[in-house]
C-alpha positions in Angstrom: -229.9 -159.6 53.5 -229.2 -156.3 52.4 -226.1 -155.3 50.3 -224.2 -153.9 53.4 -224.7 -157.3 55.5 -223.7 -159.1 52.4 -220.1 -157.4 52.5 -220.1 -157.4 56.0 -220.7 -161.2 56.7 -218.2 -162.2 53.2 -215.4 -160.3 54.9 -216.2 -162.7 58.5 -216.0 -166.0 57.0 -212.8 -164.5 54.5 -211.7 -165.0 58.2 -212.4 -168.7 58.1 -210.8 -169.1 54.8 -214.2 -169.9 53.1 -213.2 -169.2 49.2 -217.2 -169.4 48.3 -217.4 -165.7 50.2 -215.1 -163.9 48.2 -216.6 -161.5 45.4 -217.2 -163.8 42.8 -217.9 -163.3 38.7 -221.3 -163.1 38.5 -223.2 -166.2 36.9 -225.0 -166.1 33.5 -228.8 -165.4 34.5 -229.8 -168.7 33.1 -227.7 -170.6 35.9 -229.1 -168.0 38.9 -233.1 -168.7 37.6 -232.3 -172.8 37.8 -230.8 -172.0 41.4 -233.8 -170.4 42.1 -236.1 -173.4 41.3 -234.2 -175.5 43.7 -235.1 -173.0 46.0 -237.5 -174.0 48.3 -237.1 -170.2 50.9 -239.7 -168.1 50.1 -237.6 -164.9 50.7 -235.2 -166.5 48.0 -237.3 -167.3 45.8 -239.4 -164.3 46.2 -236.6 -162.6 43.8 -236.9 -165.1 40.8 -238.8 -161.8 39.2 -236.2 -159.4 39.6 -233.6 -161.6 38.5 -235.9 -162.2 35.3 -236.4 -159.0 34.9 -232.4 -157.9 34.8 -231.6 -160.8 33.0 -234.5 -160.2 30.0 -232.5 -156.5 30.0 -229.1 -157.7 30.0 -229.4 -160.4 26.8 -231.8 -159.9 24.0 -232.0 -163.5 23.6 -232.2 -166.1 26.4 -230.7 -169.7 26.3 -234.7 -170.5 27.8 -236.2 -168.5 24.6 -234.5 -170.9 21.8 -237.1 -172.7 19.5 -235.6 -175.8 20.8 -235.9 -175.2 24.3 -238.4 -177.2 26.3 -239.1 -176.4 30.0 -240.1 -180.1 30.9 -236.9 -182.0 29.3 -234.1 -179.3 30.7 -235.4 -179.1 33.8 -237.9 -182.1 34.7 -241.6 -182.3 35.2 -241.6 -180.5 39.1 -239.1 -177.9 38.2 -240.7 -177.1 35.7 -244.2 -176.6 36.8 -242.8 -174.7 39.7 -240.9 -172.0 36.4 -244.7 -171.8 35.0 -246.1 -170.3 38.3 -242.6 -168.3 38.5 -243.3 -167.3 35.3 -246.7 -166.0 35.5 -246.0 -164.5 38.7 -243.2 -161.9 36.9 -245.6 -161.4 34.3 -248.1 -160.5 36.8 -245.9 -158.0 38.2 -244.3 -156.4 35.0 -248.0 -155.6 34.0 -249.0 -154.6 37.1 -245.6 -152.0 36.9 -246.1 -151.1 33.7 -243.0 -152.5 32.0 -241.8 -152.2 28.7 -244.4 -154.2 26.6 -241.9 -156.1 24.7 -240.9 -157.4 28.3 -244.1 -158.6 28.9 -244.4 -160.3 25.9 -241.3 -162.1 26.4 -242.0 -163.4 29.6 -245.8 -164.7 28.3 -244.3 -165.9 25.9 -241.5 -168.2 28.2 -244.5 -168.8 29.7 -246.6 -170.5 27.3 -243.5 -172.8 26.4 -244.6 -174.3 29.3 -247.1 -177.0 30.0 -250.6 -175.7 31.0 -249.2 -172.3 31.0 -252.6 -170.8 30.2 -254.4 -171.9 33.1 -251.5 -171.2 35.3 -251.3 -167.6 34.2 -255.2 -167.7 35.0 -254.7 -169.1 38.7 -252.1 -167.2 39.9 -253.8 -163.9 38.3 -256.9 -165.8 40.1 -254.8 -165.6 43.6 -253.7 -161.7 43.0 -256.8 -160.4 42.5 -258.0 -162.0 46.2 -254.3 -161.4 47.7 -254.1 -165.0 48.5 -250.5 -166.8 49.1 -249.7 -168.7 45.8 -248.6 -173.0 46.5 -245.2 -173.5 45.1 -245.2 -177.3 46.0 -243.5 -177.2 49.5 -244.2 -173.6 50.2 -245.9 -170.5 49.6 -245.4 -167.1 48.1 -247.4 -164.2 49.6 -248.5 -162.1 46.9 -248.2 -158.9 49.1 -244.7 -159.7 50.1 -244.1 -160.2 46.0 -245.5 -156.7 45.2 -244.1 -155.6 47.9 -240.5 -156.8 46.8 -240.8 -155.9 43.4 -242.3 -152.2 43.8 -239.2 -151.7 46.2 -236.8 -153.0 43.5 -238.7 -151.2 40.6 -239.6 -147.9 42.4 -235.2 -147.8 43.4 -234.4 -149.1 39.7 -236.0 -146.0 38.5 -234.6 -143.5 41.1 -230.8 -144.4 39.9 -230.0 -147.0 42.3 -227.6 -149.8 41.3 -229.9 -153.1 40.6 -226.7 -154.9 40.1 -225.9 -155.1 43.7 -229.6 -156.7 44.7 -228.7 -159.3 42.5 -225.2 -160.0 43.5 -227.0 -159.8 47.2 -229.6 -162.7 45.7 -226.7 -164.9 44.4 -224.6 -164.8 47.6 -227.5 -166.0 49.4 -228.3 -168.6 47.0 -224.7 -169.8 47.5 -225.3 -169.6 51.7 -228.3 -171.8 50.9 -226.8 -174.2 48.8 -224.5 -175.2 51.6 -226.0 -174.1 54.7 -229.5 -175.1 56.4 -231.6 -171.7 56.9 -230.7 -172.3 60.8 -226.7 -172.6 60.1 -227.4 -169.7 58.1 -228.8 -167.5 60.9 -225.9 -169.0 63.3 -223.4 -167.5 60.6 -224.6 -164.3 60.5 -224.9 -164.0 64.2 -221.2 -165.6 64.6 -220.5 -162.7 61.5 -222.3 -159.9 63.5 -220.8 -160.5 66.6 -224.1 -161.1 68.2 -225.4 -163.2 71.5 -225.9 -166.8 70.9 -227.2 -169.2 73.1 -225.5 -172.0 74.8 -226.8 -174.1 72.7 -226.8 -172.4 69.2 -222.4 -172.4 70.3 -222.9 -176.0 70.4 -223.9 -176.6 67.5 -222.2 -173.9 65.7 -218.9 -175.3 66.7 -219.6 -179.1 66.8 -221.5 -178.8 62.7 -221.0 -175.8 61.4 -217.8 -174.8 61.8 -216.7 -178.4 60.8 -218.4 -177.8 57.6 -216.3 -174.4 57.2 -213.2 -176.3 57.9 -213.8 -178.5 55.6 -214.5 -176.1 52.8 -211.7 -174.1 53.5 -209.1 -176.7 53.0 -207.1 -176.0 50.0 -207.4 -179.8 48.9 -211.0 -179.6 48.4 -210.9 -176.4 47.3 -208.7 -177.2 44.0 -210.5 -180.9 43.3 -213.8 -178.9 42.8 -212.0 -176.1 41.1 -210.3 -178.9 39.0 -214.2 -180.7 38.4 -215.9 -177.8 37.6 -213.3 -177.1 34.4 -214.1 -180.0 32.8 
């Protein structure tokens, strides 16, 4: 989604009274990494790099770089097997790019807190090399698809253009995913684009997902998790 569908489709559902799709601060890049591992879209998660890579620039210290900080109690065994292959992968590519050595370092080094992190760096170097899709325990990464996504983010990062809004793209559809199936998601956009749906993507548009809208929109369950999420 680029930035320009992103405003387009938050101003649509404003329409529905969906609070979620307003402009929102953005999150501490801690929070949007975890989201990431819970993501199991490989376009999604295709941008754990980037997000890594703004968020090692932004804070000079990480909450995940403590001495105290173990990958396998914060996040659990899975999740965090699935951050060592994320991990290597973004190391990979800030090599491969030529980034700022100190970078590098401080991803290998977030790396190696994990367990195995060694051999991991080895296997997805291993799957590079031969351009082979890398397993992420559900799905798959395609390692041209992750150059590919990177080099367009670097190559613009360089020219002047605003990385901030490629995040704040990747957070907004990390929020769409954490409430919507991909499928409702495509139905949104198409009911946000005006575009032809079939009879039966209005069927179930209107008898799930609009219910789900309607229920996020009302102002009751809007200000209990308001209410929650302060305390």
């Amino acid at each position: 989604m680029t930035p320009h569908d992103t405003h387009a489709l938050v101003e649509q559902l404003a329409a529905y009274g969906y609070p979620l799709m307003r402009p929102v601060r953005r999150s501490d890049p801690e929070t949007v990494l975890e989201r990431l591992l819970r993501q199991r879209e490989s376009r999604i998660v295709e941008g754990f790099a980037v997000v890594l890579l703004n968020a090692l620039r932004e804070k000079t210290n990480l909450r995940w770089e403590s001495p105290n900080w173990n990958p396998e109690k914060a996040l659990g065994v899975m999740r965090s097997q699935r951050l060592a292959r994320l991990l290597a992968l973004s190391y990979v590519l800030f090599r491969l790019f030529g980034l700022e050595k100190s970078l590098q370092e401080r991803a290998r080094t977030l790396l190696f807190k994990c367990k195995n992190g060694e051999d991991t760096l080895r296997n997805v170097e291993s799957h590079f090399l031969k351009s082979e899709p890398l397993a992420m325990n559900g799905f798959e990464l395609s390692t041209e698809r992750l150059k590919n996504t990177f080099r367009t983010y670097y190559v613009n990062a360089r020219e002047g253009v605003e990385d901030r809004e490629k995040t704040h793209a990747l957070e907004f559809e990390l929020l769409l995913s954490e409430l919507f199936t991909p499928r409702q998601k495509e139905l949104l956009r198409k009911r946000a684009e005006g575009a032809e749906m079939t009879n039966t993507e209005k069927t179930y548009f209107y008898r799930t997902v609009s219910k789900r809208l309607k229920a996020l929109a009302n102002e009751e369950v809007h200000e209990l998790a308001r209410r929650l999420l302060r305390r």
